[in-house]
C-alpha positions as CSV (number, residue, x, y, z in Angstrom):
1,X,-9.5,40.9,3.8
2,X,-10.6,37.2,3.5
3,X,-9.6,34.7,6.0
4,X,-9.8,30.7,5.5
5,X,-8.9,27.8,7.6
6,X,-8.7,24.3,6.0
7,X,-10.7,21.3,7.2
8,X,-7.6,19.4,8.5
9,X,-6.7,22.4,11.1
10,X,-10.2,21.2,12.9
11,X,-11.1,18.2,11.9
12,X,-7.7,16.2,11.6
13,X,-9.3,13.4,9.4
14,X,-6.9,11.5,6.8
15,X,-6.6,8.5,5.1
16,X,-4.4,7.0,7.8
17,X,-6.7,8.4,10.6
18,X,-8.5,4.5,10.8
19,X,-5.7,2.8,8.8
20,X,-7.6,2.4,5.7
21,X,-7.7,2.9,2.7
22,X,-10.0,1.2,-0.1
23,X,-7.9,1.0,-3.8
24,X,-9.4,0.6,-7.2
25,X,-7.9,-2.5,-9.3
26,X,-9.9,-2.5,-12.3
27,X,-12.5,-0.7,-13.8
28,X,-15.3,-1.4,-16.5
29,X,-16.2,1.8,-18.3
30,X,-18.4,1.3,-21.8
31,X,-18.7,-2.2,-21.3
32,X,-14.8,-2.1,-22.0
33,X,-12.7,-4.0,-18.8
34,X,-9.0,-2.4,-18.1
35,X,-6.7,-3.6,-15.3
36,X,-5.2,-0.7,-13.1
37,X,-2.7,-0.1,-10.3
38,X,-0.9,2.0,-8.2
39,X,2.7,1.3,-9.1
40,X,4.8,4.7,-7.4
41,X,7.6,5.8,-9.9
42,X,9.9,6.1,-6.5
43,X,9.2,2.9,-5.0
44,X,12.0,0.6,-6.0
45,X,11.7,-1.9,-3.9
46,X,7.8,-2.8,-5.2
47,X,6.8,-2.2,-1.7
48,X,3.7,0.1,-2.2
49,X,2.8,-1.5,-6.0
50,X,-0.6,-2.7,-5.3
51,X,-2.8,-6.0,-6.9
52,X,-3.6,-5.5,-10.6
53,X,-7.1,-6.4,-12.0
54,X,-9.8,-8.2,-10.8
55,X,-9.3,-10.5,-7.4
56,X,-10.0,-13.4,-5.7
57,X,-8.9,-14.9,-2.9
58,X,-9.0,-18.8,-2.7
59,X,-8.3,-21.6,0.3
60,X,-5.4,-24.2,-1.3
61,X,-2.9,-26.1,0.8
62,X,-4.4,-25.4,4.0
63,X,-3.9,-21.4,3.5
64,X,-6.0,-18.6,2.1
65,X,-4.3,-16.9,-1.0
66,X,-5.1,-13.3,-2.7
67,X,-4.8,-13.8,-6.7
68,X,-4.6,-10.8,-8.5
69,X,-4.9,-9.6,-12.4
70,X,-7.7,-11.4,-13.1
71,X,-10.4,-11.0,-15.7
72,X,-14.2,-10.7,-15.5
73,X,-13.9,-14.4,-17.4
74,X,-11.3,-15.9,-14.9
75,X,-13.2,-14.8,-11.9
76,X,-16.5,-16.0,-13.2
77,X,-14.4,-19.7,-13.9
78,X,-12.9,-19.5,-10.6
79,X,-16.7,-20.0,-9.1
80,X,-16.9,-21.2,-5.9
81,X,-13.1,-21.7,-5.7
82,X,-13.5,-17.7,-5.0
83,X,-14.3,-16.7,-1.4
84,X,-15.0,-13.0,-2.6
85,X,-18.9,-12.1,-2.6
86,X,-20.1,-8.9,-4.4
87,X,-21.5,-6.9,-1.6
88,X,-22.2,-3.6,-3.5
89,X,-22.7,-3.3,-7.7
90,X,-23.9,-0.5,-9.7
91,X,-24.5,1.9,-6.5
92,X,-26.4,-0.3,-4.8
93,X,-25.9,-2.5,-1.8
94,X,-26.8,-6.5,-2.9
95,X,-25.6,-8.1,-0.3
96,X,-25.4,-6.6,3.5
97,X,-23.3,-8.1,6.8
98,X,-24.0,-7.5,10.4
99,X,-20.8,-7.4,12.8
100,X,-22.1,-10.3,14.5
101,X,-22.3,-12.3,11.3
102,X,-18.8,-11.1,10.6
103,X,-17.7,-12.5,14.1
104,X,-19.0,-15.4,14.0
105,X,-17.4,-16.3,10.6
106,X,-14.4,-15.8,12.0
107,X,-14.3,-17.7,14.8
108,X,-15.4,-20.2,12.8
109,X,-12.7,-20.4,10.3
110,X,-10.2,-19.4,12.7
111,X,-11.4,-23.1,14.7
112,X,-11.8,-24.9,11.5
113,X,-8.2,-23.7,10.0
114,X,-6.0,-23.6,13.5
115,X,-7.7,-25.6,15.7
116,X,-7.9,-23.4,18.2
């Protein structure tokens, strides 16, 4: 007879395990660019439809804001106006950040936006 046991029974690793999870929103295969998303037949309420296209994320009236179903073109024209920086193209890593770095931007903003 053949017995198996599944990597969950052991391991108990999911998605949710460090309540994560990393989405695709656009895709460039052939040189041609397409938009995607999830958008869940069942969810009604547009609760788990997630951002369409490429995305930026932008400081205007004193808040950041996500914008969503952009282009390659309206990204590029957005320039600095786009917080975003690519950290990892084509399988490689371009740009790398150490936690410290990461703090310290933080606390930075977070003085420079709130005050505090």
């Amino acid at each position: 007879s053949i017995l198996g046991i599944g990597s969950y029974t052991y391991q108990y690793v999911t998605r949710d395990t460090f309540g994560f999870a990393l989405k695709g929103t656009a895709e460039i295969v052939n040189d041609e660019f397409k938009a995607i998303q999830k958008r869940p037949a069942t969810d009604t309420g547009n609760f788990k439809k997630s951002q369409k296209g490429m995305v930026a994320v932008v400081f205007e009236n004193d808040d950041f804001r996500l914008i969503d179903d952009l282009t390659p073109q309206t990204v590029a024209d957005l320039g600095e106006r786009n917080l975003l920086e690519t950290c990892y193209l084509n399988g490689e890593f371009i740009r790398t950040t150490r936690f410290e770095e990461i703090r310290n931007r933080l606390r930075t903003e977070t003085i420079r936006v709130y005050g505090k």
